[in-house]
C-alpha positions as CSV (number, residue, x, y, z in Angstrom):
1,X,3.6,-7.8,-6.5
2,X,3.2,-10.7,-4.1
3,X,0.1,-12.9,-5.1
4,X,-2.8,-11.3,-2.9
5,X,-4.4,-14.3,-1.3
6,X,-1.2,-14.8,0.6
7,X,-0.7,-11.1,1.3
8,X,-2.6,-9.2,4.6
9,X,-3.0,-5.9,6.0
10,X,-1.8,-7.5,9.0
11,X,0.4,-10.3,7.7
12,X,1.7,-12.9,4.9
13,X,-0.7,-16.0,5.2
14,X,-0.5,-19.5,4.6
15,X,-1.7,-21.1,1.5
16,X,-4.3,-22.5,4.4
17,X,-4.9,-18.9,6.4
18,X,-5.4,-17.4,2.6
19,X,-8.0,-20.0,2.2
20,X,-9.9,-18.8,5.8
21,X,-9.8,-15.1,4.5
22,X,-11.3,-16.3,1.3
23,X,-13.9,-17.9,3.5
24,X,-14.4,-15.0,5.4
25,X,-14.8,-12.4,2.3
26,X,-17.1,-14.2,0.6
27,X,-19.2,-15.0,4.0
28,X,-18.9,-11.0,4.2
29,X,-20.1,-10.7,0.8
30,X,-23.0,-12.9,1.0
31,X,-24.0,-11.1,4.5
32,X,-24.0,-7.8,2.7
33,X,-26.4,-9.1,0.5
34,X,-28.5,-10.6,2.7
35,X,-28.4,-8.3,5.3
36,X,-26.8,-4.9,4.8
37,X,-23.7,-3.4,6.3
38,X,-25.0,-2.4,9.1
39,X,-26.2,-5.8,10.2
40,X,-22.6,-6.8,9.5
41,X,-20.1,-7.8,12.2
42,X,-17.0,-9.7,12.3
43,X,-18.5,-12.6,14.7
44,X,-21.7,-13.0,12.3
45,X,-19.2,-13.1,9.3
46,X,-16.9,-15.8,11.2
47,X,-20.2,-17.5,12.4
48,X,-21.3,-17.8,8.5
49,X,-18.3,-19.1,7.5
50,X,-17.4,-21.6,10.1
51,X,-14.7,-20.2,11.3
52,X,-14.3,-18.9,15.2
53,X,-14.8,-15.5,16.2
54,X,-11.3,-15.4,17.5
55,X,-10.0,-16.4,14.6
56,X,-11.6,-13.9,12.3
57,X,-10.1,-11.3,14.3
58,X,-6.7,-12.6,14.3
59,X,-6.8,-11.2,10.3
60,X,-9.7,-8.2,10.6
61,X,-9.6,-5.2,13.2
62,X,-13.6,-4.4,12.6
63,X,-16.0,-4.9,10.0
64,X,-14.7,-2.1,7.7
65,X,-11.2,-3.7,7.6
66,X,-12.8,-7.1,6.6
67,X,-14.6,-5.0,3.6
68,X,-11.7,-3.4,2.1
69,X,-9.5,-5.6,2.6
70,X,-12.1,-7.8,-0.1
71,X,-12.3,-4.7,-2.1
72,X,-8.3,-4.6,-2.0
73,X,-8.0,-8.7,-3.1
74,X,-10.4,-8.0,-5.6
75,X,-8.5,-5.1,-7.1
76,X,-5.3,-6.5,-6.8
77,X,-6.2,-10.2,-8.4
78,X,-7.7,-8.4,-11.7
79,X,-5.8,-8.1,-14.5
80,X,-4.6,-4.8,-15.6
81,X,-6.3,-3.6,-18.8
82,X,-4.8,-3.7,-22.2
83,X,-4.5,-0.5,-23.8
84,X,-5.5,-1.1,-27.4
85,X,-6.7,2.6,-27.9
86,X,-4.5,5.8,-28.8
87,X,-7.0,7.8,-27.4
88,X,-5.9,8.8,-23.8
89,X,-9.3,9.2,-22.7
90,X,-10.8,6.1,-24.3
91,X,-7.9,4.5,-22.4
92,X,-9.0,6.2,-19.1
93,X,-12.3,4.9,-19.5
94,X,-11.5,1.7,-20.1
95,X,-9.6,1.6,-16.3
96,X,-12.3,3.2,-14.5
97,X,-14.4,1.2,-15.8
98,X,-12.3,-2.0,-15.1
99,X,-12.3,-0.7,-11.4
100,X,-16.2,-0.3,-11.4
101,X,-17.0,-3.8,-12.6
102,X,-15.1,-4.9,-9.5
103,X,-18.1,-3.9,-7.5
104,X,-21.0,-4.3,-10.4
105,X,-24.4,-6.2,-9.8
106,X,-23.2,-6.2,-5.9
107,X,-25.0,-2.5,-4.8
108,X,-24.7,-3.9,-0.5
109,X,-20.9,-4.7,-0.8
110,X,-20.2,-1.4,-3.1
111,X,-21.6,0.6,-0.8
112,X,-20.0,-0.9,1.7
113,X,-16.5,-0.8,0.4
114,X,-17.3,3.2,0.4
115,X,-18.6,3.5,3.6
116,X,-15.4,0.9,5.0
117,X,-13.3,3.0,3.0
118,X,-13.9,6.4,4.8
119,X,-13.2,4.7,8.6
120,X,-10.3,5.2,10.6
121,X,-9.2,2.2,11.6
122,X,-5.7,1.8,10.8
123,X,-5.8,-1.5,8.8
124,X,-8.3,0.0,6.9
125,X,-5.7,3.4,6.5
126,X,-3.3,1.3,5.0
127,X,-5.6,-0.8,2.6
128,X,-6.8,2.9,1.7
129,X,-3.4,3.2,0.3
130,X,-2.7,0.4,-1.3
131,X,-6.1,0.8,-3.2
132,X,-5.2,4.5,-3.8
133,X,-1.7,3.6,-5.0
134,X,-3.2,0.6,-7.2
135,X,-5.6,2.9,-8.8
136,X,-3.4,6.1,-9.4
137,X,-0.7,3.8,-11.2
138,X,-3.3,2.7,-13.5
139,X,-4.5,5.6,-14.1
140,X,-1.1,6.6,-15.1
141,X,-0.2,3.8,-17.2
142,X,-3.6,4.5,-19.0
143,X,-1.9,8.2,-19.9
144,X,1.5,7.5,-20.4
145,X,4.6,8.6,-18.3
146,X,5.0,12.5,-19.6
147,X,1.5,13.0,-18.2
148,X,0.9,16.3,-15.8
149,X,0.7,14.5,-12.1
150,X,-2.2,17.2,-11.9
151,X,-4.6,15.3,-14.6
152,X,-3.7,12.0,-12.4
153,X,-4.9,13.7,-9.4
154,X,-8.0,15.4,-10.8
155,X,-9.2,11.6,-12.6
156,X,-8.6,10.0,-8.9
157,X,-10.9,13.2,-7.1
158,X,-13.3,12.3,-10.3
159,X,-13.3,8.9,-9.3
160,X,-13.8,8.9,-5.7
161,X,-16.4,11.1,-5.6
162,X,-18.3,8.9,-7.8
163,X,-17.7,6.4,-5.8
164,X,-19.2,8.4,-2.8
165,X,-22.1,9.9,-4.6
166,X,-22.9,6.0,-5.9
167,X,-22.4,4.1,-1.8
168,X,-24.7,7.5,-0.6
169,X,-27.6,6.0,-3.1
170,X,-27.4,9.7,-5.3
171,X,-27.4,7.6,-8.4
172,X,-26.7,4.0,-9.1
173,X,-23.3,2.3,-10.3
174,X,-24.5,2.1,-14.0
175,X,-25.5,5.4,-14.3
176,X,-21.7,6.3,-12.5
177,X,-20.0,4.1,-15.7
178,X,-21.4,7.0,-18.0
179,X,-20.8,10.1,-15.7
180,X,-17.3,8.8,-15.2
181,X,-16.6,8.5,-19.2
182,X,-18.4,11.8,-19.6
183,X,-15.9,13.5,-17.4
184,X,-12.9,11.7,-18.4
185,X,-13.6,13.0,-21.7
186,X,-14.3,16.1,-20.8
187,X,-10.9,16.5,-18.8
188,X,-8.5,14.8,-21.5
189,X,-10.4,16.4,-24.4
């Protein structure tokens, strides 16, 4: 894969454009924080980080787009994990929780990333994919290639649904890390 900071929903980048999305997801991060998603907008975010309005929406159709498409560079910049267990659920764990910590310590921007997530704005369809894609092949290198596709399919429902029940405020993202493990196991065995 392409390195992400040079790679768009809408476009490749510059090593300069990469560095005004940067800009712009971590001014989006820091809003979150600060103010919540639904204080969030695409001209504060531009505002923040000194870059013009215009320009901000040359790379992000709305506010959701801008949040997954950090989500998505976050994802795709960490490294994959290294399988050092033969246990297929310990293995399992070890992704989902890999793909957790992405979002850990940060409860605004996770919730966020779930509520961007569910939109319909086409750039954020696509990132939806990618992150989907991302996450299922993961998934499968965590259980080997001979694995039913249905056990794939069942850990990603497993996994987004945490995800939802965690951005709804039902429990927090800690408390997620151990339900997620607790199912894995109880799916794999």
């Amino acid at each position: 894969m392409s390195d992400p900071a040079l790679e768009s929903t809408r476009r490749r980048l510059t090593a300069r454009q990469a560095d005004t999305v940067d800009r712009l997801g971590r001014a989006a991060v820091e809003l979150l924080r600060r103010d919540g998603f639904a204080a969030l907008t695409v001209r504060r975010v531009a505002a923040e980080a000194g870059v013009g309005a215009a320009t901000a929406y040359t790379y992000f159709s709305s506010k959701e787009h801008l949040v997954a498409e950090v989500f998505w560079r976050r994802l795709a910049g960490s490294q994959r994990v290294d399988h050092g267990s033969g246990d297929p659920a310990s293995r399992v764990v070890e992704v989902l929780g890999h793909i957790s910590l992405l979002v850990a310590g940060e409860p605004e921007f996770a919730g966020a990333v779930t509520t961007a997530l569910l939109g319909k704005d086409p750039d954020v369809e696509v990132l939806r994919l990618r992150i989907g894609r991302d996450i299922r092949d993961r998934l499968s290198d965590a259980l080997g290639p001979d694995t039913d596709p249905d056990v794939i399919d069942a850990l990603e429902m497993l996994y987004s649904g945490a995800l939802v029940r965690a951005g709804m405020g039902y429990t927090s993202y800690p408390e997620i890390a151990a339900k997620l493990e607790k199912a894995a196991r109880l799916m794999l065995g």
